[in-house]
Backbone bond lengths (Angstrom), bond angles and torsions (degrees), N, CA, C in turn:
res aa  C-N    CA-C-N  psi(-1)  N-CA   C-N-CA  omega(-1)  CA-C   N-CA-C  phi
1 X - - - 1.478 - - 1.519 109.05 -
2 X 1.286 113.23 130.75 1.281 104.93 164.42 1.650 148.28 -71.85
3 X 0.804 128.02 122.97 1.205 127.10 -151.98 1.543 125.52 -64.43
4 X 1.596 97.31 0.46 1.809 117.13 -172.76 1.549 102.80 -98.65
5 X 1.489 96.17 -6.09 2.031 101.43 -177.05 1.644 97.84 -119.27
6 X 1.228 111.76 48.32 1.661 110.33 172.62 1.658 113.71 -143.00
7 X 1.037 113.67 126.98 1.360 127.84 -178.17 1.509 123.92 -113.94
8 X 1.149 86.52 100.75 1.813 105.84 -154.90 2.207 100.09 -58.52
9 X 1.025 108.18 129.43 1.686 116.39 -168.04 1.573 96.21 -122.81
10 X 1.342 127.66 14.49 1.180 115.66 -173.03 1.620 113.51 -74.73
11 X 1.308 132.65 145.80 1.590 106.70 -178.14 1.263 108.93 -93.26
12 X 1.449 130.03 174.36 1.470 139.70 -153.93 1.861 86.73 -101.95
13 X 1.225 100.92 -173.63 1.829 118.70 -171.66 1.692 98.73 -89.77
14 X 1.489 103.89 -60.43 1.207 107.66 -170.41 1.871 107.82 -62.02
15 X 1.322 113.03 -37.61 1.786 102.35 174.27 1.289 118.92 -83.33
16 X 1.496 126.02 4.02 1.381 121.26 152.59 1.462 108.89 -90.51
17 X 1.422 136.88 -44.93 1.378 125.33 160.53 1.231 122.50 -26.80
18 X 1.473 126.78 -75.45 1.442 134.25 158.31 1.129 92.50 -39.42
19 X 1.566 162.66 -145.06 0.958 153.86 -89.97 1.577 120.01 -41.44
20 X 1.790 91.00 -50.45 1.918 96.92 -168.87 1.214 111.26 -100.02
21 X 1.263 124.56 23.02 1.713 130.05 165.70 1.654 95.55 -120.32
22 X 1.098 141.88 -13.88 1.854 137.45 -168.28 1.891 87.65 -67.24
23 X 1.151 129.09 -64.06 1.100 127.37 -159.63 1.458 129.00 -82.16
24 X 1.673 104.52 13.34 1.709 105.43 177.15 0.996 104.73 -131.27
25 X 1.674 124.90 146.07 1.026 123.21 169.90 1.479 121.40 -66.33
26 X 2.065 121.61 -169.75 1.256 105.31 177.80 1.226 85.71 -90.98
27 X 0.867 148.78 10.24 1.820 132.75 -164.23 1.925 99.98 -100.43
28 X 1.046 101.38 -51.04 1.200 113.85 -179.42 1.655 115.86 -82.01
29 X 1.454 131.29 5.38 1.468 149.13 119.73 1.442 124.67 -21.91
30 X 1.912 95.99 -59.57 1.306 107.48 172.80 1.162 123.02 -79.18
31 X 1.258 141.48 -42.30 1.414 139.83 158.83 1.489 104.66 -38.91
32 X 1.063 131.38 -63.35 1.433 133.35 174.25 1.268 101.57 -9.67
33 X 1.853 114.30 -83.96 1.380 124.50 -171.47 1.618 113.40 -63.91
34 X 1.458 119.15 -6.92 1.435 91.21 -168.32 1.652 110.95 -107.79
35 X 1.932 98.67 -7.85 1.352 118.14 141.65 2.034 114.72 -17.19
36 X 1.281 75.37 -82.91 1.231 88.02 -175.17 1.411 130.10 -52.71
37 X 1.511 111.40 -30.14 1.688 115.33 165.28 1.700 102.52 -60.71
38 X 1.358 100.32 -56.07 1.709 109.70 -161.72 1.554 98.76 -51.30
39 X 1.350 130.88 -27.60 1.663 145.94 158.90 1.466 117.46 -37.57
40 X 1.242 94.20 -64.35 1.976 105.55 -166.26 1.896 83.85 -76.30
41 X 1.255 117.88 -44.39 1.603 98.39 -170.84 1.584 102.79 -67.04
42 X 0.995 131.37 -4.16 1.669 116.03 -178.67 1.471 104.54 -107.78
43 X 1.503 126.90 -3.00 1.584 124.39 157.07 1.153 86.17 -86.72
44 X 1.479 154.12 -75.26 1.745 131.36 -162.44 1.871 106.69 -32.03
45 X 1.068 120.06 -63.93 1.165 126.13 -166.40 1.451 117.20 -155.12
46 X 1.589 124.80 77.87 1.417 127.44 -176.41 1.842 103.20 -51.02
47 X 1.267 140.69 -12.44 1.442 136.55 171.74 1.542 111.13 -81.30
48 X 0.833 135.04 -59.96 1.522 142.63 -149.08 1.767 104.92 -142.00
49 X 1.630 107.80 107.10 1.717 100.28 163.04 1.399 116.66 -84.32
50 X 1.290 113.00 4.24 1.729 103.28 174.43 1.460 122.63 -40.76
51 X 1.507 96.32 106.11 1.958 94.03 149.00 1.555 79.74 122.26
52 X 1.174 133.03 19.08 1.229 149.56 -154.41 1.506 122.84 -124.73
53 X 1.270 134.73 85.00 1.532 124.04 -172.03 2.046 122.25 -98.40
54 X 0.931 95.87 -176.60 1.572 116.95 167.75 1.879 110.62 -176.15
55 X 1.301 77.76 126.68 1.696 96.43 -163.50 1.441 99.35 -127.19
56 X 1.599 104.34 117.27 1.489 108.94 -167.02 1.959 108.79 -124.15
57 X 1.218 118.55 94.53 1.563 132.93 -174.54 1.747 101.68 -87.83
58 X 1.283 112.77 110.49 1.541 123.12 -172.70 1.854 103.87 -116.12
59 X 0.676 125.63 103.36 1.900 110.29 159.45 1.662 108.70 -156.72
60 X 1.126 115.27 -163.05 1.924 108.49 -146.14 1.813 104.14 -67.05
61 X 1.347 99.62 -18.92 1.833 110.03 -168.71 1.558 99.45 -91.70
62 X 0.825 127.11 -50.08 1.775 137.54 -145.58 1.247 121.81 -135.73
63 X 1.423 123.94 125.22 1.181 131.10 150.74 1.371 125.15 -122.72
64 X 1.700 97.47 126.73 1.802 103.24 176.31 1.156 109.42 -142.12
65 X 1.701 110.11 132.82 1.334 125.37 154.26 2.222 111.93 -106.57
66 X 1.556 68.43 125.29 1.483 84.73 -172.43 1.519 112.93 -120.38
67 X 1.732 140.26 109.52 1.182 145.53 -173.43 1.066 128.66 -110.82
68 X 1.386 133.83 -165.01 1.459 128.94 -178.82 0.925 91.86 -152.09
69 X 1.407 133.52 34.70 1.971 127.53 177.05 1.054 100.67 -107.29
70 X 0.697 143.86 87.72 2.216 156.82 129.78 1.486 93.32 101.56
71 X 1.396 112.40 -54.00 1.549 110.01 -154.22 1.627 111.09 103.07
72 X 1.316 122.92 -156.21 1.192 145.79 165.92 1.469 122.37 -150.95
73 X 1.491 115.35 145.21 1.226 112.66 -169.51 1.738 118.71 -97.03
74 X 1.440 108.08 170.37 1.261 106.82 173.55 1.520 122.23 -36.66
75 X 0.900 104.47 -76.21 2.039 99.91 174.25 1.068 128.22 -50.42
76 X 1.646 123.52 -26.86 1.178 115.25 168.33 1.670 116.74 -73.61
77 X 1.714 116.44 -20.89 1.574 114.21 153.36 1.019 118.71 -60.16
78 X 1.243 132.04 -29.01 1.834 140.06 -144.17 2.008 84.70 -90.06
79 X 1.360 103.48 -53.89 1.710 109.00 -150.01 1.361 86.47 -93.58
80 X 1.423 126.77 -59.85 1.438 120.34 -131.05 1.594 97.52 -110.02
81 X 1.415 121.15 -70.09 1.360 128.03 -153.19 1.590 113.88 -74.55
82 X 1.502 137.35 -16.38 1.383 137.00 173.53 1.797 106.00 -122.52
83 X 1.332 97.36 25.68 1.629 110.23 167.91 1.524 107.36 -88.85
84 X 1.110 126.68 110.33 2.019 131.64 160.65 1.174 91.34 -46.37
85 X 1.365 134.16 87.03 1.342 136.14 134.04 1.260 95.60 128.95
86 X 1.604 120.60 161.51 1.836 150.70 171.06 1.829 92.91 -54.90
87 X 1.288 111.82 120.89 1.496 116.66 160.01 1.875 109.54 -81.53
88 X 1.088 121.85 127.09 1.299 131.24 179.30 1.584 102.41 -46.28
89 X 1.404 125.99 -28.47 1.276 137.20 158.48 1.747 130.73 -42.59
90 X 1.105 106.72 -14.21 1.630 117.44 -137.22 1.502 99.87 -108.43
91 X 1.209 90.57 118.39 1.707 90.02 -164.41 1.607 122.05 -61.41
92 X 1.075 128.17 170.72 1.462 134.99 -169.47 1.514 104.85 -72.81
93 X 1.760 120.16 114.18 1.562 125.09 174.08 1.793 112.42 -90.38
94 X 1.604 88.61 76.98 1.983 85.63 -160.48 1.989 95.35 -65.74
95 X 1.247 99.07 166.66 1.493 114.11 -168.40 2.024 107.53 44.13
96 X 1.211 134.74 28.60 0.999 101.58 -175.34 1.913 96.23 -109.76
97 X 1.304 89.34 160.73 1.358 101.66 -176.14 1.925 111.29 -115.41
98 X 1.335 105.29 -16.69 1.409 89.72 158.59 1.485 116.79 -94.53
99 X 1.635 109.72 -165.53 1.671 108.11 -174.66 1.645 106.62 -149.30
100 X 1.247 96.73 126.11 1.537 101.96 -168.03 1.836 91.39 -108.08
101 X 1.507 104.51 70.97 1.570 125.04 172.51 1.268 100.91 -116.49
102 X 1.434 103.58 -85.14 1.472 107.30 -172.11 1.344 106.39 -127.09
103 X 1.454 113.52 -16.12 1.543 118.87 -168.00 1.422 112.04 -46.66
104 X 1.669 123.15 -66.03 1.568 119.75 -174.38 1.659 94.26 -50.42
105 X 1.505 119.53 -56.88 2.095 101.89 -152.49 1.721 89.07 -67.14
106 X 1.220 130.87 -36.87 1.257 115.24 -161.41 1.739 105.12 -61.49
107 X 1.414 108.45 -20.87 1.986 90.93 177.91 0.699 100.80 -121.15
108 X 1.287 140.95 11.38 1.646 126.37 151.25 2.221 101.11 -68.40
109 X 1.347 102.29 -67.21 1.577 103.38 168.73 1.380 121.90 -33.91
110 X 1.284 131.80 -30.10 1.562 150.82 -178.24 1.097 111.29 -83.21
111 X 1.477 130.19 -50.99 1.777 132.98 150.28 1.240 121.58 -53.95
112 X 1.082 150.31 -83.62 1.025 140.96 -172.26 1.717 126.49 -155.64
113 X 1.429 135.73 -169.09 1.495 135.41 -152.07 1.484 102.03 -108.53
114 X 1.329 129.43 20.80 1.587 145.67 155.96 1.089 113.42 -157.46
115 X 1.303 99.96 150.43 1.884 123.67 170.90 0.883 92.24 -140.57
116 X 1.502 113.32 179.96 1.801 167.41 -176.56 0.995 105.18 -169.90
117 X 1.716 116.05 129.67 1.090 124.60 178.82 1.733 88.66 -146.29
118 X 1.378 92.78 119.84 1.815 102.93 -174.79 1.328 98.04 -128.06
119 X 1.298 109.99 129.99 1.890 124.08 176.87 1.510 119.44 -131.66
120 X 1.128 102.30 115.06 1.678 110.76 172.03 1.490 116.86 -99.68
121 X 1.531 118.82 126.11 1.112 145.86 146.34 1.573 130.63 -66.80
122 X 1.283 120.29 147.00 1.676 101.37 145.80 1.927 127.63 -58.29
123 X 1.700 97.31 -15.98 1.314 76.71 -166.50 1.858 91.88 -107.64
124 X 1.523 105.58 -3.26 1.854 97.55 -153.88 1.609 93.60 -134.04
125 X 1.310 123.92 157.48 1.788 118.93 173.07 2.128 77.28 -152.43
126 X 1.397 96.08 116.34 1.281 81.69 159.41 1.772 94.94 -170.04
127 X 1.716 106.57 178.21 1.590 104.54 -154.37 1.468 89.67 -142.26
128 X 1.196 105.29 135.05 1.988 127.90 163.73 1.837 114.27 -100.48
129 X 1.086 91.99 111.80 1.730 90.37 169.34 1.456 105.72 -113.09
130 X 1.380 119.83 149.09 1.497 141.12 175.89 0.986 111.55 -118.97
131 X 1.397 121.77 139.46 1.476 128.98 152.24 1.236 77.80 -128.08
132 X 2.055 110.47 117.53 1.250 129.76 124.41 1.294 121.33 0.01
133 X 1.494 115.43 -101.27 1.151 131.24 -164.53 2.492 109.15 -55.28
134 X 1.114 103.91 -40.18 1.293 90.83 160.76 0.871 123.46 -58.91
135 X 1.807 112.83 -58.08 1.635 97.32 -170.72 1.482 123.97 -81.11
136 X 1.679 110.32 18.79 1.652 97.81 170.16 1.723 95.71 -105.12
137 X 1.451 116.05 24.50 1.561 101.96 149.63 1.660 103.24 -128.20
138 X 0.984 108.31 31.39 1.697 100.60 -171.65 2.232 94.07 -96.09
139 X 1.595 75.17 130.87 1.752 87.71 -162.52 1.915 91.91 -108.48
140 X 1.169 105.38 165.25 1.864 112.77 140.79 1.054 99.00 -149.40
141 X 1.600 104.84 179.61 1.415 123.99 -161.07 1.625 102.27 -127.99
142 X 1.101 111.79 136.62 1.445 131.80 -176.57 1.131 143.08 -158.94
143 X 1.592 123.36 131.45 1.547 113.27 -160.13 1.523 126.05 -57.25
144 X 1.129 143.55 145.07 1.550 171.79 42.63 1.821 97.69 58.44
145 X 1.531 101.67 138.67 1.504 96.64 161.98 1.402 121.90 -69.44
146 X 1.408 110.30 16.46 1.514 116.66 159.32 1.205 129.97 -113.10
147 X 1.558 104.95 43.54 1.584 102.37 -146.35 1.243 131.09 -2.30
148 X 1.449 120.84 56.42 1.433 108.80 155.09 1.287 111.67 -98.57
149 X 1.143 127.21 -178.36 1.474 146.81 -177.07 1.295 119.06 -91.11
150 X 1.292 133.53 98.12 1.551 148.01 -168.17 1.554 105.31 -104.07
151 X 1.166 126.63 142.86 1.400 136.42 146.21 1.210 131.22 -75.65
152 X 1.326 111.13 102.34 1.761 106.48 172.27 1.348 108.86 -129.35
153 X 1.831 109.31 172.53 1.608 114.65 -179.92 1.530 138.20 -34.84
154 X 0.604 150.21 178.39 1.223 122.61 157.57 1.802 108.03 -146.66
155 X 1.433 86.43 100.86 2.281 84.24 -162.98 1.679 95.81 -87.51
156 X 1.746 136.41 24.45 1.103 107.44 175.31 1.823 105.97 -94.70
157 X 1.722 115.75 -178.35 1.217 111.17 -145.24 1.696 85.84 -138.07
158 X 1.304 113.16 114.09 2.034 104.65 160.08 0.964 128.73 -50.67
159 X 1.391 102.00 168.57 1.948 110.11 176.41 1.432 119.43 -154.80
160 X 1.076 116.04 113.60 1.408 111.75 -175.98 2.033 121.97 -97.60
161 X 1.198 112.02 120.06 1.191 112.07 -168.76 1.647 103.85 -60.01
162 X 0.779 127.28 171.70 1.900 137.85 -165.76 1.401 92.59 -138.80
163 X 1.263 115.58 137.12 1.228 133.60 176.85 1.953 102.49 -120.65
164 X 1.422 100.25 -53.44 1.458 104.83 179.68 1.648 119.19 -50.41
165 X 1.104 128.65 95.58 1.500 129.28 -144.84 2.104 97.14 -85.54
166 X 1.714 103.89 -7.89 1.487 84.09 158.25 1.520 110.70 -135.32
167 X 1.092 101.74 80.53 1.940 124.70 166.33 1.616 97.22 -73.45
168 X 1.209 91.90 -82.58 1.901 91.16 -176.18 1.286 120.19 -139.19
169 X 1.764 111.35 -1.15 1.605 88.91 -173.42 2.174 79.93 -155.53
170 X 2.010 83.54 123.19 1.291 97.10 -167.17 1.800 83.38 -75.90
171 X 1.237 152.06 9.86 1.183 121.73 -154.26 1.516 90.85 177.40
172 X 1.767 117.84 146.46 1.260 128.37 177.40 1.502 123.19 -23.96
173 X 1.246 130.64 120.71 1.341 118.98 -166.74 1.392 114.21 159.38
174 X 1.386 122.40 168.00 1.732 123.09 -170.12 1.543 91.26 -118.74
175 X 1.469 107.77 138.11 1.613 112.09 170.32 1.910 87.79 -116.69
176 X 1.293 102.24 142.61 1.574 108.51 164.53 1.435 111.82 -137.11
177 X 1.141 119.40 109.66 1.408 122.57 147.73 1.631 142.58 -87.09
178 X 1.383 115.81 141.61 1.529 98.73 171.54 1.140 96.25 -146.39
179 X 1.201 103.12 141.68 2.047 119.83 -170.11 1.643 106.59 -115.99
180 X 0.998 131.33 -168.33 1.685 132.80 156.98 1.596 108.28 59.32
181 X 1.425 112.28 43.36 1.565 130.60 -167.43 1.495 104.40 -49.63
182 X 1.284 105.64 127.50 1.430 112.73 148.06 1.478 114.88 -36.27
183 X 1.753 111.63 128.60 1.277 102.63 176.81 1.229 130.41 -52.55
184 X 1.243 116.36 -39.52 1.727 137.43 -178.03 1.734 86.92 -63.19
185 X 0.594 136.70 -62.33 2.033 140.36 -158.81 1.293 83.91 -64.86
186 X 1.606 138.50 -46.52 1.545 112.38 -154.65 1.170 101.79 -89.83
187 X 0.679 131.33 2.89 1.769 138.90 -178.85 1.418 93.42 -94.82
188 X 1.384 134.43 -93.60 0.958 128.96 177.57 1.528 119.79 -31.22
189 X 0.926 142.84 -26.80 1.653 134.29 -174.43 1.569 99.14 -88.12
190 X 1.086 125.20 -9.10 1.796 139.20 169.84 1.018 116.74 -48.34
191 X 1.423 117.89 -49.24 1.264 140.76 -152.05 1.476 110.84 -104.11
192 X 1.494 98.29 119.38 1.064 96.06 -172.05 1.682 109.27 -90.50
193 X 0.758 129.88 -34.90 1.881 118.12 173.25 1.826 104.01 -46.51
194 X 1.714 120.67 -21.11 1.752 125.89 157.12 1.560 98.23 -39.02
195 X 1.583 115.42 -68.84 1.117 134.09 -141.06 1.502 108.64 -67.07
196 X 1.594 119.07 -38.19 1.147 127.85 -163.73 2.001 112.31 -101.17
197 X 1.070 86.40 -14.49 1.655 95.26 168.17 1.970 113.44 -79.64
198 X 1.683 81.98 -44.75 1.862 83.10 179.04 1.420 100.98 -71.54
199 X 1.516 144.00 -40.89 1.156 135.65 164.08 1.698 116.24 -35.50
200 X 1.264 112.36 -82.37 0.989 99.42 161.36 1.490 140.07 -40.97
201 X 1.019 132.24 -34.67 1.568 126.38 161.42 1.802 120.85 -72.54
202 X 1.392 128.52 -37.30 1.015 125.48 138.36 2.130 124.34 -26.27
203 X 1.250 95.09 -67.46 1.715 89.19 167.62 1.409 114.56 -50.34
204 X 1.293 114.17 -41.76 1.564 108.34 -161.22 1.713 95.53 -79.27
205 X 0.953 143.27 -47.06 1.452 171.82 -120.38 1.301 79.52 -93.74
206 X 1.107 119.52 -74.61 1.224 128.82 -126.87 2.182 104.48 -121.73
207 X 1.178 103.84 17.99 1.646 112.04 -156.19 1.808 90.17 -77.40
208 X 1.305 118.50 -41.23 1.600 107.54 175.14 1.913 114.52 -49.24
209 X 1.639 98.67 -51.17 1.717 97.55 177.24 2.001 109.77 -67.95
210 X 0.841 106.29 -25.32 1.651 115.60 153.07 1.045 148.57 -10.91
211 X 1.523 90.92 -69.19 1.330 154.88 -150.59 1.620 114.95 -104.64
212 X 1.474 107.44 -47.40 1.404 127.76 160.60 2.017 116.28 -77.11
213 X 1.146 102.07 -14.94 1.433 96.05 169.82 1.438 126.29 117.80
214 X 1.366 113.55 -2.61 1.989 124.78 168.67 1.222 89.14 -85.39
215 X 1.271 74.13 149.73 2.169 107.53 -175.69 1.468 90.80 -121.16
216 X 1.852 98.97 117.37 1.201 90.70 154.07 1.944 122.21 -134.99
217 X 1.232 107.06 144.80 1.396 88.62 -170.90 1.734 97.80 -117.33
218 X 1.661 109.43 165.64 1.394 122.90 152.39 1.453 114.93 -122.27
219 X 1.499 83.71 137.43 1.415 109.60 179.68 1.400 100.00 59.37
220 X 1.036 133.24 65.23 1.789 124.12 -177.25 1.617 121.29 75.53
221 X 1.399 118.66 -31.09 1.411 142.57 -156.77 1.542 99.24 -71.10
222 X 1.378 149.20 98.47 1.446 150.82 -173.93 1.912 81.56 -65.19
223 X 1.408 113.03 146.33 1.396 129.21 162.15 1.391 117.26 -91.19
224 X 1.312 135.37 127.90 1.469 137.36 170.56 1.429 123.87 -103.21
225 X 1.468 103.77 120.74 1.493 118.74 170.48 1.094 96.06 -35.07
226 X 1.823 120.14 163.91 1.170 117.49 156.38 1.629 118.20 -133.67
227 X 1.569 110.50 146.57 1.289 121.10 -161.99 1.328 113.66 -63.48
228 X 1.825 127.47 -144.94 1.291 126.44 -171.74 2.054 91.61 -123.65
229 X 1.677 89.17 119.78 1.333 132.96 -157.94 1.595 103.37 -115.32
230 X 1.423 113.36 99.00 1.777 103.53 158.88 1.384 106.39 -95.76
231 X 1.399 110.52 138.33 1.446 129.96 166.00 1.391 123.94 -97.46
232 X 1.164 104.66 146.55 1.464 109.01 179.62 1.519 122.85 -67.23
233 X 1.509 150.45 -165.52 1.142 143.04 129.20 0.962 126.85 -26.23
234 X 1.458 131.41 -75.93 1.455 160.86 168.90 1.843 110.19 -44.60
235 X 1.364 103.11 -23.45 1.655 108.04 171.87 1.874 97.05 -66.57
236 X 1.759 86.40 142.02 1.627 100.38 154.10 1.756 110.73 -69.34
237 X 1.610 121.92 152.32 0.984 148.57 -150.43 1.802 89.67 -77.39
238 X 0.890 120.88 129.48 1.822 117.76 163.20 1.126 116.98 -116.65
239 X 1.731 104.22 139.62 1.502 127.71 -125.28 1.601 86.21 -123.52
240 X 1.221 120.44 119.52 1.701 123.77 163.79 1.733 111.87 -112.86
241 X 1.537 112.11 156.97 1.239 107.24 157.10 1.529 129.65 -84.78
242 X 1.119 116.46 154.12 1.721 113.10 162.98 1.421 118.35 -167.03
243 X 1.557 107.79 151.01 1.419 109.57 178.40 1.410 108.80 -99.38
244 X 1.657 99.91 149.99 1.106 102.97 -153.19 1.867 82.09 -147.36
245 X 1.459 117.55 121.48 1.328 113.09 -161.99 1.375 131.49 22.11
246 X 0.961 113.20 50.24 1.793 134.87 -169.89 1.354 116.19 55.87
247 X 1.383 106.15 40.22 1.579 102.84 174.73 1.527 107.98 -130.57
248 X 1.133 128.61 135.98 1.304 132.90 -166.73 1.677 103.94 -74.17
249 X 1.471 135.88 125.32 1.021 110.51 169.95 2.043 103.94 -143.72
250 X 1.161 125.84 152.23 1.576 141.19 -155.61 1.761 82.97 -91.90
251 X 1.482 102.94 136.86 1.667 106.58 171.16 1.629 117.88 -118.39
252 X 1.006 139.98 90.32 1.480 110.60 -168.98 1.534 119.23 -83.00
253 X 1.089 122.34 126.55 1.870 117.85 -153.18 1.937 97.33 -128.47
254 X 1.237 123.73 122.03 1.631 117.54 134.25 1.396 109.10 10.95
255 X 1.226 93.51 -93.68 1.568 125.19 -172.76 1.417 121.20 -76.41
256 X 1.176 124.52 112.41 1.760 118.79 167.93 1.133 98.54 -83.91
257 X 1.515 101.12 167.61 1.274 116.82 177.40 1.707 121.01 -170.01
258 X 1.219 142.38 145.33 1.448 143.31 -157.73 1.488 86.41 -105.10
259 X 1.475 116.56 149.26 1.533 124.72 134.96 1.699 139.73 -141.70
C-alpha cells in the first residue's frame, strides 16, 4: 500500500488520557486502587485478611497507598497491568473486583503528573516511575513498509529491578505514589469534609474486607468495620461485600447485617 493513500487514525496520549480519567471521580480513583489491594489479599487467603494492611496518606502534595497483599509480578506489569486495555490473552480474574485494564493508569493519570508504583513478589521486587508530561512526548522511530524510519508515540513504560530490599516495602506488597498533584486533586485532598466522606465510604465499601480482618487506615486514622445498622426510609442504601460462587459482588440492602 502506498503510503500517500493512508490516513493515520491512531489516537494521541493526551486524548486517551482525557478520555479515561473525564468520567471518574477522585474518590472513586481511590477505590479503584484499593480494589486491587483488597484483590491480592483475597489470593493470599480468600478466608481471613488478618495480618494484612492498607495504609492510605492523602494531603495537598502526596498520595500513597501502601500494602502487604502479595503485590504483582513482573509479567503481569509487562502483559497485563500497564497495558491500555484487557489483552484477549489475559487470563480469567475470577472473584476479582478490581481491573488491571485501565483502572490502576486511569487514577494514577487522574491524581497527579508522577507516580511510583513499586511491587514485591516472592519471585520479583521492582519499581516504575512516570513523568506524565515526558512520556506524553516520548516518541521512537520505526520502520514503514518502506523501510524507512518514521516517528511515532511511544506509550511503553520502564522498570527498574530493586535490589535494595528496604526502598519501600519490607514485605510482599504494592507501594504507589503520586506527587506533582493535579491542581483540582490538591485542593480537594485539603479538605477535610474530602477526607471524612472517603473514610466513610471506604468503611461502607469495603466493611466485608473489614470484616475479614485488614486494617486499613488514612492518614493514621485505623478504619472500622461496621456493625448491624437499621435504617430508616430516608437513609441512603448500605452497601456490603460478598462472595457469591467465587465472585466478589457489592449488595445494597435496607438492612445491614454481619456474618
Amino acid at each position: 500500500m502506498n503510503s500517500t493513500n493512508v490516513i493515520q487514525g491512531n489516537p494521541t496520549k493526551l486524548f486517551f488520557i482525557e478520555m479515561i480519567t473525564r468520567d471518574i471521580s477522585i474518590k472513586d480513583s481511590i477505590l479503584d486502587l484499593l480494589d486491587n489491594s483488597i484483590d491480592g489479599a483475597n489470593k493470599i487467603n480468600p478466608i481471613s485478611y488478618d495480618g494484612l494492611f492498607i495504609d492510605i496518606t492523602i494531603n495537598n502534595n502526596v498520595f500513597i497507598v501502601n500494602d502487604n497483599c502479595g503485590g504483582f509480578d513482573l509479567e503481569t506489569a509487562q502483559k497485563y497491568a500497564f497495558r491500555f486495555g484487557r489483552p484477549d490473552t489475559a487470563p480469567p480474574t475470577e472473584g476479582s473486583i478490581g481491573r488491571f485494564g485501565v483502572g490502576m493508569k486511569r487514577a494514577l493519570f487522574k491524581i497527579g503528573q508522577n507516580f511510583e508504583v513499586e511491587s514485591r513478589t516472592a519471585h520479583d521486587h521492582f519499581q516504575i516511575d512516570v513523568d506524565v508530561k515526558k512520556w506524553k512526548d516520548q516518541k521512537i522511530k520505526i520502520k514503514n513498509e518502506k523501510d524507512d524510519l518514521v516517528e511515532v508515540e511511544d506509550w511503553n513504560f520502564s522498570y527498574t529491578m530493586i535490589t535494595d530490599e528496604s526502598l519501600n516495602l519490607n514485605e510482599n506488597g504494592t507501594y504507589i505514589k503520586v506527587f506533582n498533584l493535579n491542581k483540582e486533586v490538591a485542593s480537594i485532598f485539603e479538605d477535610n469534609s474530602f477526607l471524612n466522606e472517603l473514610k466513610d465510604d471506604i468503611e461502607r465499601l469495603l466493611n466485608f474486607s473489614l470484616e475479614k480482618g485488614i486494617k486499613i487506615t488514612l492518614n493514621g486514622r485505623v478504619l472500622r468495620k461496621k456493625g448491624i445498622v437499621l435504617f430508616s426510609s430516608e437513609s441512603k442504601p448500605y452497601i456490603v461485600e460478598k462472595f457469591i460462587d467465587g465472585v466478589r459482588i457489592r449488595i445494597a440492602a435496607g438492612l445491614s447485617f454481619c456474618w
